[in-house]
N, C-alpha and C positions, 0 to 999 in steps of 0.2 A: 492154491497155495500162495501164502502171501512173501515177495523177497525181503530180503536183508535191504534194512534203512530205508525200508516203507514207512510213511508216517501215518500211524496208528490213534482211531481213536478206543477209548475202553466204551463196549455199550452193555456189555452185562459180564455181570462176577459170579461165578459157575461153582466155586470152593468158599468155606469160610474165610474170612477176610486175613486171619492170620498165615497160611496158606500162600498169601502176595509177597511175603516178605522174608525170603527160603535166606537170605545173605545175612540178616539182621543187620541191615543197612538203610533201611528207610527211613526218610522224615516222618512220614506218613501212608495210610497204605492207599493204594491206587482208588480211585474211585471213577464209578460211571460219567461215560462225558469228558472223562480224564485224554489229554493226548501223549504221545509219543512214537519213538522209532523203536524199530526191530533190529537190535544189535545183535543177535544171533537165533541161527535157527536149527531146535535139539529136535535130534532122531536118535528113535533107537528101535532094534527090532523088537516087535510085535506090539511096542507101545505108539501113542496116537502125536504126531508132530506137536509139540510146543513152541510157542516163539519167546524169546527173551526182549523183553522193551522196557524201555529207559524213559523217565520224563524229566526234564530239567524247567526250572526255573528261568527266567527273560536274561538275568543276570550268568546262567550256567551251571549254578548250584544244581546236583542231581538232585529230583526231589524222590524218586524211587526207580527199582529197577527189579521187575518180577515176572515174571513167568507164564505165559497166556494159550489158551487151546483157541485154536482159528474162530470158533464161535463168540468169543469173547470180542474178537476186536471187528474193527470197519476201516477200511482201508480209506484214507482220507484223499487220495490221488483220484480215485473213481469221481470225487464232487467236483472236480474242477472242469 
């Protein structure tokens, strides 16, 4: 299980690409290779952990913030 404001990178997209973007709040929708943090982590019973992660832009600008099954991401802490 990966924690909260882990920094994530995106290595594969498991749903149609419109599916990333549940807020209608994106610039864009997440793509592979994509980074960011896990600002929250959804449970619920009998369904399979998601995490919520955010990517921002150098300047701060969100550029999205969508919804990921553990499979999807790679924990970018493990490389260092």
């Amino acid at each position: 299980m990966l924690a909260k404001y882990t920094v994530v990178r995106v290595v594969r997209l498991l749903r149609p690409i419109d599916d990333y973007d549940g807020w209608l709040l994106n610039q864009r929708p997440p793509k592979i290779e994509d980074t960011g943090y896990i600002v929250d982590i959804l449970q619920a019973p009998n369904l399979p952990i998601r995490y919520l992660v955010e990517s921002s832009a150098a300047d701060g600008t969100d550029i999205w913030l969508s919804e990921f099954e553990v499979d999807e991401l790679e924990s970018m802490q493990q490389q260092e």
